[in-house]
N, C-alpha and C positions, 0 to 999 in steps of 0.2 A: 095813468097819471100823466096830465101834460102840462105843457109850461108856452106859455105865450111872452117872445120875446117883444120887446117895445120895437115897431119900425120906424123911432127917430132915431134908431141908431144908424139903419142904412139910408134915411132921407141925410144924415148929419154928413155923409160920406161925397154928397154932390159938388162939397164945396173944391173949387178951382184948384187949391192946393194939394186935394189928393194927391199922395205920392207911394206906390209900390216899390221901396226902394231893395234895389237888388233881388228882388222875390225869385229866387232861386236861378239868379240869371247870369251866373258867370260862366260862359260856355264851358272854358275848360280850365278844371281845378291847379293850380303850382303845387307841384307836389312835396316842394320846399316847407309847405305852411302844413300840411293834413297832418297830422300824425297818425203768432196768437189764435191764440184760439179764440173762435167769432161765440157770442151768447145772444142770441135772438130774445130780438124782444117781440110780446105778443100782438098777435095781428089785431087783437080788437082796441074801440076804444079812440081813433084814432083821432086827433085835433081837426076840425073844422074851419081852420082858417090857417094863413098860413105861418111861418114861425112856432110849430111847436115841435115839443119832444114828448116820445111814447115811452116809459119804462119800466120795469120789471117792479110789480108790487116789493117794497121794507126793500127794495136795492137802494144807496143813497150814495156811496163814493162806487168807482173802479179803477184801479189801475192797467193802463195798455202797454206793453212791451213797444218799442221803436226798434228800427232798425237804423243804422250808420252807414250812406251812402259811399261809394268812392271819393265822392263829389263836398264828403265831409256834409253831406245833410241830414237832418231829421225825416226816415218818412215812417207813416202810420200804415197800416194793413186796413182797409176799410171795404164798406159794399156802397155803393147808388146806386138806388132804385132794383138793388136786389142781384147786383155783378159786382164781381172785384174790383176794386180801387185801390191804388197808391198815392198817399196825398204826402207832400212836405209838408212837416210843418214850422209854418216861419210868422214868427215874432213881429215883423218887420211887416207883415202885409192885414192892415187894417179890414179888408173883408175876405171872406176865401172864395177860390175860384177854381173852375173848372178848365182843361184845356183847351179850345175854339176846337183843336184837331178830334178830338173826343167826345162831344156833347150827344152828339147821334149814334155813339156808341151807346150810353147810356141812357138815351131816352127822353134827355132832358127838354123841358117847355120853357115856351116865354113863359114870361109875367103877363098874366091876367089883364084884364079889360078892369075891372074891378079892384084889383088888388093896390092896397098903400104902396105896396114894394114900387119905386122907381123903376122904370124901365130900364136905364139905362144908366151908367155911371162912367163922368170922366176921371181919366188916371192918364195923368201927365198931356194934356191938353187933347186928348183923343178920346169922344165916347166910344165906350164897350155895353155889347148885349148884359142884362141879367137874364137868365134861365132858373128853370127850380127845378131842382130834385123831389120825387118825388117822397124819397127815403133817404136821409143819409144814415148808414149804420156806423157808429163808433163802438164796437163790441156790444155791448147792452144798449146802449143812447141809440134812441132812433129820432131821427130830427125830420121832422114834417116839412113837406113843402119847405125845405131850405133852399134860402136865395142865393146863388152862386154866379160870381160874376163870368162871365166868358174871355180867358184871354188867349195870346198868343204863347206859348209855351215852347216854340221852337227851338230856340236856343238852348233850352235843358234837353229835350231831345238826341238832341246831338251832340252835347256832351258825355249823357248816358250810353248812346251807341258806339262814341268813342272809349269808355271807358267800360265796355260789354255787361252796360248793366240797364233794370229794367229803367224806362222812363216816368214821369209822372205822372198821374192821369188831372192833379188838381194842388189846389195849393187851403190849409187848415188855419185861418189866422183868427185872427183879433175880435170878428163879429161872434167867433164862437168860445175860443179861449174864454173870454171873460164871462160870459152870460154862466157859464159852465163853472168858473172860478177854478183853471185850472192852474195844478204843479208842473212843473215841465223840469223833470230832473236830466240834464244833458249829460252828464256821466255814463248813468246806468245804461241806459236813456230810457226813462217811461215816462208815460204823461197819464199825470192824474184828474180825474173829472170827479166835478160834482155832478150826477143822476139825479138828485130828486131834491125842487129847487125848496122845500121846504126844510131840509137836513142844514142843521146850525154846527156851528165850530169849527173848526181847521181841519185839513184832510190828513185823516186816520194816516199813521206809520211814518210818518216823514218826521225825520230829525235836523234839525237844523245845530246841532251841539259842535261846537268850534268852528262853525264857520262865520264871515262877515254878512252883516245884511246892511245891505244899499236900498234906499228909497230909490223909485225910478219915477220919475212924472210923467204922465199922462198929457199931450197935445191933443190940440184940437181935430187933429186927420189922425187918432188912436193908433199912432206909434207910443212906444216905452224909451226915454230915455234917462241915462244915469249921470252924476256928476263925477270930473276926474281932472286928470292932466298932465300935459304932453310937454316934458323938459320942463316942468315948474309951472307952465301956463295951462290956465282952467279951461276947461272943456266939456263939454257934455258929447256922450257918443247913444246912438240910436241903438237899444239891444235890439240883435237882428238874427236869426237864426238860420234865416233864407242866405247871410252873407257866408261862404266859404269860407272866410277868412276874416280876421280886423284888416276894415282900407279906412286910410285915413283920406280925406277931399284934400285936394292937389295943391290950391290956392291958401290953405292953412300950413299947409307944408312948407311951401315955397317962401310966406313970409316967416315961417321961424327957422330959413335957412338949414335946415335938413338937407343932405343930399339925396337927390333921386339917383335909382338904376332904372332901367331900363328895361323890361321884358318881349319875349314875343307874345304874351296872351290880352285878350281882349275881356271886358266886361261890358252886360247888357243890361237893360231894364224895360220894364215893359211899355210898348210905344214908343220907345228910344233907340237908338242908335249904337252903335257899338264903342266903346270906349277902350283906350288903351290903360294899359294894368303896368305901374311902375311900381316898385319897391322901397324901402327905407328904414332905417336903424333907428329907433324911438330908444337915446338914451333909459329916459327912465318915464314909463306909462303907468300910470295910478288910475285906480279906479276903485272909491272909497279910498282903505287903507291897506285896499291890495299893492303891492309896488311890485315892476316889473322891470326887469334893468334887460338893455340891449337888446330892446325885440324887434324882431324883424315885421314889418305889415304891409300889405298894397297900399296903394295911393291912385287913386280914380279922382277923376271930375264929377262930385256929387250936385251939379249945377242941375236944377230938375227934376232929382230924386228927391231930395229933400227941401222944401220950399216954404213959403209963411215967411222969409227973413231969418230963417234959426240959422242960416250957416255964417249971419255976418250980428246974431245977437251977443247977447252980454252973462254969460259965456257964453262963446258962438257953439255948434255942434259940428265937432271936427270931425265926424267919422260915424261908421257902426261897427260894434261891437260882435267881432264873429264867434263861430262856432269854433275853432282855436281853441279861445281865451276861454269862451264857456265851458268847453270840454276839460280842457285840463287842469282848469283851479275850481271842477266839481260844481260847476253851478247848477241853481236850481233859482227858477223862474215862479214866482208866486204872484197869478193873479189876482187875486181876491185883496193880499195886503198891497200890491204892486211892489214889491219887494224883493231884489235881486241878492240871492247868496251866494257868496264864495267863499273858498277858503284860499289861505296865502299861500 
């Protein structure tokens, strides 16, 4: 069985404001804020062009175990092209991507002479290679010639070798989340996939019974964002799963007069520069009817990461939404409804 994804989703990705925001790129975590078995699928059969998925006859949902970084990340157990892989997986990054240091590990190709896929895609005013995997394996999901963009992933590097843990070989977002209509439960943590793009209904086992469900909107560079707000004023924050933590952007801070601290740690983004990582006391931070009284979150300059106007719109988008907040009031990420759960 295969599934052929539309490639205006990766032509829709060319535009200028592409933004990678924090995709896994805070070198090193504050440790103030932290608190599988593979099923092959069959070799025949395989899609003819590029964008498909190969899987397992009457398989139609699966659920993947995650593991919980030092670094407070999401990563997945995975194979390319038939070798192990470690992929984060982050909310926040509109296509997935491979690491520039790793590509020849793996075996990875350009794009074709022939092929729709775009060569190459800019993220944050710098074009980057696309390459394709020949196979991506997500436990049973085999994903054909998937297009994966090439970045620089140094900065997680070296944070994982500071923090004596493995690195990443790639990063799992948004081009695949959604086609796939996946759960992403950050508690447990597993992430659930749709496998067979004919299977109707909601994904088997997942209970949503006492928690909150937030609509999250969809932009036009395929980030998720929610509505909420920071000391009374409306906001929307970018769910992001790549971000270690909730940072709020500097210049939102600064006019609602919040006091900054100060840190030693820096924050990266991809094609960007190193930023410094301040602190701050968010009386009271809502998000729906979730309310949080006296939480502490970073504060970075999101100038770049986040572009289109959202950070000076009506409500402006003050921040992203980290892996923190998801973790501990039990969230669960639902693509298909775009639907953010929590509980209070």
């Amino acid at each position: 069985m295969c599934y052929h994804r539309p490639v205006s989703f990766l032509k829709s990705l060319l535009l200028p404001r592409l933004s990678i925001a924090v995709v896994l790129a805070v070198t090193i975590a504050v440790p103030a804020f932290a608190a599988p078995r593979q099923v092959a699928s069959p070799a025949r059969g395989l899609a003819p062009r590029a964008a498909g998925r190969l899987v397992p006859a009457n398989l139609q949902f699966q659920a993947l175990p995650l593991e919980r970084s030092r670094q407070n990340h999401l990563l997945l157990r995975a194979s390319i092209n038939g070798k192990p892989a470690l992929l984060g997986v982050d909310t926040g990054a509109p296509i997935s991507a491979i690491a520039i240091s790793r590509a020849s590990h793996f075996g990875m190709v350009p794009v074709g002479a022939r092929s729709d896929v775009p060569k190459r895609l800019r993220i944050n005013g710098k074009y980057n290679e696309v390459v394709v995997a020949r196979g991506l394996q997500l436990g049973a999901l085999n994903l054909v010639d998937q297009p994966l963009v090439a970045i620089d992933l140094v900065g997680s590097s070296k944070a994982a070798k500071l923090m004596k843990e493995q690195a990443i070989d790639g990063i799992l977002g948004a081009d695949i989340l959604f086609p796939t209509e996946a759960v992403l439960d950050c508690r447990t943590p597993m992430l659930m996939l749709k496998i067979d793009p004919d299977a109707r209904g909601s994904m088997p086992g997942v209970s949503y019974r006492g928690m909150s469900g937030v609509p999250m909107q969809l932009s036009s560079g395929y980030n998720l964002y929610v509505d909420g707000s920071v000391n009374g004023k409306r906001a929307r924050l970018m769910v992001d799963t790549g971000a270690f933590t909730t940072l709020l952007h500097q210049r939102f801070v600064r006019q609602m007069k919040i006091p900054l601290r100060d840190t030693p740690f820096n924050s990266a983004g991809v094609n960007l520069k190193n930023r410094g990582v301040q602190t701050a006391t968010i009386s009271r931070l809502s998000i729906g009817n979730v309310h949080m009284r006296s939480k502490q979150v970073g504060v970075i300059d999101l100038d770049g990461l986040i572009r289109g106007g959202l950070l000076d719109a009506s409500p402006p988008v003050a921040g992203l939404l980290g892996s923190e907040i998801l973790e501990r009031h039990n969230g669960i990420i639902d693509f298909r409804t775009k639907t953010l759960y929590l509980t209070k």
